[in-house]
C-alpha positions as CSV (number, residue, x, y, z in Angstrom):
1,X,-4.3,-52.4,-64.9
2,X,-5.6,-48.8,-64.6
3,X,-2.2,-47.6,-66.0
4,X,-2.1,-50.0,-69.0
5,X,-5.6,-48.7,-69.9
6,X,-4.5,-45.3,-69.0
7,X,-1.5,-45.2,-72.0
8,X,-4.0,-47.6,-74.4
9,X,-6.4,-44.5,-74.4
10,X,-3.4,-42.0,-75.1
11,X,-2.0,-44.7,-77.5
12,X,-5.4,-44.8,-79.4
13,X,-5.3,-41.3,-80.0
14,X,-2.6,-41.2,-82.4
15,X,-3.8,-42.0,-85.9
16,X,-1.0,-44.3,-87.0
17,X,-3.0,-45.8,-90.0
18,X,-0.1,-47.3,-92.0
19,X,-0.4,-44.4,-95.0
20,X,0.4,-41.9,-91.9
21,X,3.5,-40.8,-89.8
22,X,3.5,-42.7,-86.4
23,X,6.1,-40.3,-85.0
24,X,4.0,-38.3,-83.3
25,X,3.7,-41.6,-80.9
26,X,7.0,-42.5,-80.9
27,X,7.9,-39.5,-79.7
28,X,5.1,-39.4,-76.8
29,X,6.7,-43.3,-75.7
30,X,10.5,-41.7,-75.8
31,X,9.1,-39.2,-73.4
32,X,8.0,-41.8,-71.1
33,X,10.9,-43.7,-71.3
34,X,13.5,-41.3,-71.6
35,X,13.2,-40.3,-67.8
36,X,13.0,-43.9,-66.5
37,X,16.9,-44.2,-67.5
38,X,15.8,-46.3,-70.6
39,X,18.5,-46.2,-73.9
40,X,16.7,-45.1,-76.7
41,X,17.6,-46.0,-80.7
42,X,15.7,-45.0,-83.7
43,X,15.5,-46.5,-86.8
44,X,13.6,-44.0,-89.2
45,X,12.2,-44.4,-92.1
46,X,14.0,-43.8,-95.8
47,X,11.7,-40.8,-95.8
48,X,12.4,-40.0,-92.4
49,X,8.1,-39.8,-91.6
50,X,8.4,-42.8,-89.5
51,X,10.4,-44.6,-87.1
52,X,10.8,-47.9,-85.1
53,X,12.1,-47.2,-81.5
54,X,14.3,-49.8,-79.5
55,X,14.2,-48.9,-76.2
56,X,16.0,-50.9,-73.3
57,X,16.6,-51.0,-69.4
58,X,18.8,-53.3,-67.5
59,X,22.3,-54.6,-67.9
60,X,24.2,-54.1,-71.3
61,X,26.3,-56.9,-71.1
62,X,23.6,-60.2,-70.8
63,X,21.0,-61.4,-73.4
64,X,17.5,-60.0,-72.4
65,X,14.1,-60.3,-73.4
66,X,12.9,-58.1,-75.9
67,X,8.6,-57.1,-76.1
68,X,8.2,-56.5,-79.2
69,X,4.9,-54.5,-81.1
70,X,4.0,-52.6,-84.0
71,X,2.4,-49.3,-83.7
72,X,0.6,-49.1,-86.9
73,X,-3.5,-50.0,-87.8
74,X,-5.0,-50.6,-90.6
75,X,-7.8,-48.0,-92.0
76,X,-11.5,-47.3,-90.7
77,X,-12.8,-46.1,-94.1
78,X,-15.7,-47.7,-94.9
79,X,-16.3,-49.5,-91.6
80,X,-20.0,-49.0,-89.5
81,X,-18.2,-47.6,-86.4
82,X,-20.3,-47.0,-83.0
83,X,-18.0,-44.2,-82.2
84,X,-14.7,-42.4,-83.4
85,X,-12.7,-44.8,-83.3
86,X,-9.8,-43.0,-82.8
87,X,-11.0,-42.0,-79.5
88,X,-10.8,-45.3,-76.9
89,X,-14.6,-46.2,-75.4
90,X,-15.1,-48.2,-72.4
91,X,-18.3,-50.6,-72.0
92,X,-18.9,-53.5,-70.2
93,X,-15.5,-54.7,-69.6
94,X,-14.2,-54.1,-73.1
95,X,-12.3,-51.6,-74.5
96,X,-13.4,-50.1,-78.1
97,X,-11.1,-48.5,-80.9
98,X,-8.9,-49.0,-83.9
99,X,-5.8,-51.0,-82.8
100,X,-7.0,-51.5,-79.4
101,X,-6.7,-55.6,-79.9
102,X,-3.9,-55.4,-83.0
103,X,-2.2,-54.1,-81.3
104,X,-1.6,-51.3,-78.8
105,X,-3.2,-53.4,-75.8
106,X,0.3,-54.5,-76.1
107,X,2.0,-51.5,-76.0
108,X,0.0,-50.0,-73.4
109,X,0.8,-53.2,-71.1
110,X,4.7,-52.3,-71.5
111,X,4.6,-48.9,-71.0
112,X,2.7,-49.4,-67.9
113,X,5.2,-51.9,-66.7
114,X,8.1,-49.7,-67.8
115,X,8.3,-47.6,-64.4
116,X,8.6,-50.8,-62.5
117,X,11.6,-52.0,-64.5
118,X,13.2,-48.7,-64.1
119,X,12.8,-49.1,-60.4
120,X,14.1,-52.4,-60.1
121,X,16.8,-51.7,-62.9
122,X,20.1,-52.4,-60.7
123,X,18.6,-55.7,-59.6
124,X,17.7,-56.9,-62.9
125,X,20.0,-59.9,-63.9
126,X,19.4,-59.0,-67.9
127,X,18.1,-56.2,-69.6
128,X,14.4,-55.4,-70.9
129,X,14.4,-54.4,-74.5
130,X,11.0,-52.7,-76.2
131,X,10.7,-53.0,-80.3
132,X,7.9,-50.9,-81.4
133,X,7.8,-50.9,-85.1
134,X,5.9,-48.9,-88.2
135,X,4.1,-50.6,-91.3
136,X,3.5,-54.0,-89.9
137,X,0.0,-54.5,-91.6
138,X,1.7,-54.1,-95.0
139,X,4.2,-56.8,-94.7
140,X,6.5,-56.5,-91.6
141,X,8.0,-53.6,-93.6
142,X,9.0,-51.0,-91.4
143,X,11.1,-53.4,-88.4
144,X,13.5,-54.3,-90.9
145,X,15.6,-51.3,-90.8
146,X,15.4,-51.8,-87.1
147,X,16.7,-55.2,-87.3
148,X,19.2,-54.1,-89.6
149,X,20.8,-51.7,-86.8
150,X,20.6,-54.7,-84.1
151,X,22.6,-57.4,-86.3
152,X,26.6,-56.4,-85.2
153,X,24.4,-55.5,-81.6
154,X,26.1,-58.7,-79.1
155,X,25.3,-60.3,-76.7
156,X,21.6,-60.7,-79.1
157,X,18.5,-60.7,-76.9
158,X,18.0,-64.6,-75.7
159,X,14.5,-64.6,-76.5
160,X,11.7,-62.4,-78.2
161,X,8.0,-62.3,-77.3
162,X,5.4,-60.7,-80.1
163,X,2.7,-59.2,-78.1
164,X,-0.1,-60.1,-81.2
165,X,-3.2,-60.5,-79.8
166,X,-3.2,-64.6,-78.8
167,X,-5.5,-64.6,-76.2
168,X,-2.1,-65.3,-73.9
169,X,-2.0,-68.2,-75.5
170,X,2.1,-69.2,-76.4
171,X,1.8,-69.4,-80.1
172,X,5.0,-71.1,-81.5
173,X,4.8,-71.1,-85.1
174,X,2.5,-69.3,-88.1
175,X,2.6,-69.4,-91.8
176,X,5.1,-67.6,-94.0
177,X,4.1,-65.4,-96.7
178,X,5.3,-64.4,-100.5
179,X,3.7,-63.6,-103.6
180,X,4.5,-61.4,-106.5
181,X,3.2,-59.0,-108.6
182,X,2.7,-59.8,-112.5
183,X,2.1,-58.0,-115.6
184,X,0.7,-59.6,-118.9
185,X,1.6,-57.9,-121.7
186,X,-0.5,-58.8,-124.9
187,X,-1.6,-57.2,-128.3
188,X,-4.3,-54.8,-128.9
189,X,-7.1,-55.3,-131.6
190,X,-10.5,-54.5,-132.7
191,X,-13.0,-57.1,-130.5
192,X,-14.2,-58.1,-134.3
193,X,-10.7,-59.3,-135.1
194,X,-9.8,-60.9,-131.3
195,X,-8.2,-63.9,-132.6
196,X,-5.3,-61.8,-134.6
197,X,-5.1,-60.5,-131.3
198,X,-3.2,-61.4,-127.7
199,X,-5.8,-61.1,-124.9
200,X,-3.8,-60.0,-121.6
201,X,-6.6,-60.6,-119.4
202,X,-6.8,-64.3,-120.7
203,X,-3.3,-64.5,-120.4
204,X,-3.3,-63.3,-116.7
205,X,-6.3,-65.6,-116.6
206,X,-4.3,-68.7,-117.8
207,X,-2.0,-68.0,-115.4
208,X,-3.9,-68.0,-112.6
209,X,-5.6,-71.2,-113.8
210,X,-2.5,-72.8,-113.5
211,X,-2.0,-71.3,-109.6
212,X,-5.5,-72.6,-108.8
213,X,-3.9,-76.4,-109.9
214,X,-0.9,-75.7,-107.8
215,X,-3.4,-75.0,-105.0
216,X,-5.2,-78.1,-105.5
217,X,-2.4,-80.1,-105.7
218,X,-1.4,-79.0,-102.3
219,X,-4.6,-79.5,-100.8
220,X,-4.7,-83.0,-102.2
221,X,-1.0,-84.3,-101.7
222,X,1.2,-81.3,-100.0
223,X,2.7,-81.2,-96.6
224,X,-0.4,-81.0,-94.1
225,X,-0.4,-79.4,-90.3
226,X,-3.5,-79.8,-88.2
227,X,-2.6,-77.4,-85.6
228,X,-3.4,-74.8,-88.3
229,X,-7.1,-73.5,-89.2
230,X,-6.3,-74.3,-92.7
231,X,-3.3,-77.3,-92.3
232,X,-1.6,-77.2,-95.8
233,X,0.0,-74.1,-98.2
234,X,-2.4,-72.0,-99.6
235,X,-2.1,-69.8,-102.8
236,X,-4.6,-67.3,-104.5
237,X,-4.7,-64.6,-106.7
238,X,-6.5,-61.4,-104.8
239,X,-6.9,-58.9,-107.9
240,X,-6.9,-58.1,-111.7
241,X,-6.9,-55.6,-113.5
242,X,-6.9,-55.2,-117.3
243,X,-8.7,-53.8,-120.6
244,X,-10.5,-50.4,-121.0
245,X,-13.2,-51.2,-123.2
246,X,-15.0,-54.4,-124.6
247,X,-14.7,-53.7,-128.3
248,X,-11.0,-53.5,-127.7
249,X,-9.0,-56.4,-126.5
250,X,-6.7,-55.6,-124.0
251,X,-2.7,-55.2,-124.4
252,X,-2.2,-55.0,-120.6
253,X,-3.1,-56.8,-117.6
254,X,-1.8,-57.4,-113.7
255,X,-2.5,-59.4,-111.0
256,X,-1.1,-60.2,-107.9
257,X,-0.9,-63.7,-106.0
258,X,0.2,-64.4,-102.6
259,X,1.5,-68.1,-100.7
260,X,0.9,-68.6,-97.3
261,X,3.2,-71.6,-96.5
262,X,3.8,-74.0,-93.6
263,X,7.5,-73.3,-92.5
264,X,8.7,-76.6,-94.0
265,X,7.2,-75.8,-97.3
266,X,9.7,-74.3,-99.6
267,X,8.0,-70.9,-101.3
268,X,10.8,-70.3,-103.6
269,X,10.3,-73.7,-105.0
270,X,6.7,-72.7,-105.9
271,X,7.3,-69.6,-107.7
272,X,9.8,-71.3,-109.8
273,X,6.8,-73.6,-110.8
274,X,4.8,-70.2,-111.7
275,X,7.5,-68.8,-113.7
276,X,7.5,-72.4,-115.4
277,X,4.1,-72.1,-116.3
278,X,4.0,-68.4,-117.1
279,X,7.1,-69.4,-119.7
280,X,5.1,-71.7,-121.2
281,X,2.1,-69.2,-122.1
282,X,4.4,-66.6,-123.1
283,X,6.3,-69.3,-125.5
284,X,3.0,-70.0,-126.7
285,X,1.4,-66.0,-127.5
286,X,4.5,-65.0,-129.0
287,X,3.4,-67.6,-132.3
288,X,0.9,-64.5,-132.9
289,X,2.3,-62.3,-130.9
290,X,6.6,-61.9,-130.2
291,X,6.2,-58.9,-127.8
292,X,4.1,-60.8,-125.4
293,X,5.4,-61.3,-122.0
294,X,4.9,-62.3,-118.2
295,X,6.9,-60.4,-115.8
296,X,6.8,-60.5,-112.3
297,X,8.0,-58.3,-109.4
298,X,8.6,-59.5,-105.8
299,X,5.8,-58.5,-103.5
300,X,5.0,-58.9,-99.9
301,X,6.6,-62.0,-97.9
302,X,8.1,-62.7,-95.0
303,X,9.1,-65.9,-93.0
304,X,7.8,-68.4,-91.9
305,X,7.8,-68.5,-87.6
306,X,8.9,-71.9,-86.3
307,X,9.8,-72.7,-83.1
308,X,9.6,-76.1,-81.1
309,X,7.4,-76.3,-78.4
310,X,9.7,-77.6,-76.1
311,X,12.4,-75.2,-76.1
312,X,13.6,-72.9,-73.4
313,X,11.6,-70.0,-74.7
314,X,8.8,-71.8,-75.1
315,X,8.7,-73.3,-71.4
316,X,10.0,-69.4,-70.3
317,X,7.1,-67.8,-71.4
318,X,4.4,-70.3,-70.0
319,X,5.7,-70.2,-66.5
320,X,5.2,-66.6,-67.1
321,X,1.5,-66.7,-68.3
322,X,0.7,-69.9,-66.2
323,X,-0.7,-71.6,-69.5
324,X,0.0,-75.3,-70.1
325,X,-1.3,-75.0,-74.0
326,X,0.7,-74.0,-77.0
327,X,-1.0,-72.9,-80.5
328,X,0.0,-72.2,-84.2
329,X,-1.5,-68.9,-86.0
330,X,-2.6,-68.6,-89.5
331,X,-1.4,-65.0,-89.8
332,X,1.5,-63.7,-90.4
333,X,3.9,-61.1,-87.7
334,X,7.9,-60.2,-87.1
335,X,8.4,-62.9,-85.4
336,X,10.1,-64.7,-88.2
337,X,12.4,-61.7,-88.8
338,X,13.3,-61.5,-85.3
339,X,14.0,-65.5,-85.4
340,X,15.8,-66.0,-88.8
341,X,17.2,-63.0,-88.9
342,X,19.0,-62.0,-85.7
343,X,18.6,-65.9,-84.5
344,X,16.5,-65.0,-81.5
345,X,14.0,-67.4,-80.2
346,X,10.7,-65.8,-80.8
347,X,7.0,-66.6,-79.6
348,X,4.0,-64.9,-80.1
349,X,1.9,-64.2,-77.0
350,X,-0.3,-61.0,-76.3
351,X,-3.9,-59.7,-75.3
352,X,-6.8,-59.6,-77.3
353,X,-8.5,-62.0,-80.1
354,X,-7.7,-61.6,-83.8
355,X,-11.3,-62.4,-84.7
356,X,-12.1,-58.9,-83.8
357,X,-8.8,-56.8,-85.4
358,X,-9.3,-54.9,-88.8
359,X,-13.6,-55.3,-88.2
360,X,-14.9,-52.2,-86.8
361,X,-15.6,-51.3,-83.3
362,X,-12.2,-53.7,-82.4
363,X,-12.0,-54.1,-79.1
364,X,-9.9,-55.7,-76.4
365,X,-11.3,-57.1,-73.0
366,X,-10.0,-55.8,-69.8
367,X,-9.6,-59.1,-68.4
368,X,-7.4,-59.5,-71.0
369,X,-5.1,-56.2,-70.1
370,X,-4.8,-57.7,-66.9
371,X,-3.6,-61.0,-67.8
372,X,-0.9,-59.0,-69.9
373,X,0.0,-57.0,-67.1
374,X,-0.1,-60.2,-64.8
375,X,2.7,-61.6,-67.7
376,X,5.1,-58.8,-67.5
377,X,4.8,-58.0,-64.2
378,X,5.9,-61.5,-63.7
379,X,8.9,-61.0,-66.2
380,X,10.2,-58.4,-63.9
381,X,9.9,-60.3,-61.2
382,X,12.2,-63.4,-62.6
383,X,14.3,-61.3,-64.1
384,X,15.0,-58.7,-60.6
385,X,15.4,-62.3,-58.5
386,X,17.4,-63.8,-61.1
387,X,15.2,-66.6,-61.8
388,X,15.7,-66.6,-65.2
């Protein structure tokens, strides 16, 4: 454990907020790996200030396991720190700074089981494969490119584990995500004359109303899950923005809404009921108004994560963690992508507690580095013995 905690300290370091380059880590990992025999791949960014790294060790010719993790955190600003937290602290069995749960604990545990695998690399029986990724916490943006480079890859990977922070628990399935951002577009007017007028902020208003009824709808009649925190499809708007001055009505508003849907939910289905709705208000403003309008442009999503609890990789990864319990998560990761995408069988299993990523002074337990460490030291172990 002293060597995971060792590279989460270094790993800490590196401000990889999501608005900055993460390079500067990638680049310390690829000269860890490099010289343990590992085959690296990059997969930059458009803008070439980022990059995912794929990096691999064992066989070429089987389907391994892949550890996958993103390197980026979300921002301090604002946040009461006890310390920089950009600088790792160690009190009392836990282990302070930002990302140190969400999720470089993660990290840290592969890179400090890396030399092993090198080691043992001629006896493994398939191939250990690391996916460290950039701009995660804005939607799962930044691993796409990397999974567009692994799609022609064969043989694919035959299973995935997400290193989010789980508490080890084997977490088979979380909520998919999708939303969009809309612009009202309505007619300006003196306040005194408001109803020759087209208010955009009551039309984004409207609009929302008529997501709020969605919402309720689902909570009263949709598709329910108890093994999630909130069990049915939830949809809200989380800003607006509109008008300049209240003796002017406003000729311009936006909003954004997001869905966070079981996996047999369908959220295409439900933003065909928006646009419904939104065509109905526009028909309506354009009586005073023809130039009104709704419009809408995709924002974040990505998939749902479903996997059944009694498949292969589900049973894999609990003999590796000893647990007999699986779980469902009401946030979102890549494990989706990695699964509908590239058809891997994905779990999500990794140190540390959510409750305590994105708050200030995050921290991750050591007991909980160790029982990472205990998970992949076991990996190497099956897969050098050929008990997989």
């Amino acid at each position: 454990m002293t060597d995971s905690i060792t590279h989460l300290d270094k790993l800490i370091s590196f401000n990889t907020v999501s608005r900055e380059s993460n390079l500067a880590l990638i680049d310390h990992v690829c000269e860890l790996l490099e010289p343990l025999g590992f085959r690296l791949l990059r997969a930059p960014s458009e803008d070439g200030r980022k990059a995912n790294l794929y990096a691999s060790i064992g066989p070429e010719d089987k389907p391994g396991v892949v550890l996958s993790g993103h390197t980026d955190v979300v921002p301090t600003e604002g946040q009461a720190w006890s310390s920089d937290p950009f600088v790792m602290r160690r009190e009392a069995g836990r282990l302070y700074g930002r990302g140190t749960a969400d999720m470089k604990g993660f990290i840290a545990c592969c890179l400090a089981m890396a030399p092993r695998a090198a080691a043992l690399r001629n006896k493994l029986s398939a191939p250990i494969h690391f996916a460290f990724s950039y701009d995660e916490e804005i939607g799962c943006v930044g691993v796409r490119r990397l999974i567009d480079l692994l799609e022609p890859i064969t043989p694919k990977p035959r299973c995935c584990i997400i290193g989010e922070p789980t508490l080890m628990q084997v977490v088979t399935a979380h909520k998919g995500k999708a939303g969009e951002k809309v612009r009202c577009t309505g007619l300006e007017a003196h306040s005194s004359l408001a109803p020759t007028a087209i208010n955009a902020v009551h039309l984004a208003i409207d609009l929302i109303n008529e997501i709020r009824a969605i919402q309720a709808e689902l909570a009263a009649t949709g598709l329910r899950d108890g093994d999630y925190d909130v069990a049915y499809t939830t949809l809200h708007a989380g800003n607006l923005h509109g008008g300049e001055t209240l003796n002017i009505v406003p000729n311009l508003a936006t909003f954004e809404y997001e869905i966070r849907h079981l996996p047999a939910d369908d959220p295409a289905a439900l933003v065909a009921r928006i646009h419904a709705k939104a065509e109905a208000l526009v028909k309506e403003a354009r009586k005073v108004f023809p130039g009104a309008d709704i419009s809408f442009q995709p924002g974040t999503q990505y998939p749902a994560l479903d996997t059944p609890p009694d498949s292969d990789v589900v049973n894999y990864v609990k003999s590796l963690t000893g647990g007999n319990s699986t779980g469902k998560i009401a946030f979102g990761t890549e494990g989706g992508l990695f699964q509908n995408r590239l058809g891997i069988p994905t779990v999500v299993c990794g140190p540390g507690s959510i409750a305590v990523a994105h708050k200030p002074d995050e921290y991750i337990a050591e007991s909980e580095m160790a029982a990472c460490d205990k998970m992949l030291g076991k990996l190497v172990e099956d897969l050098s013995t050929n008990r997989t």
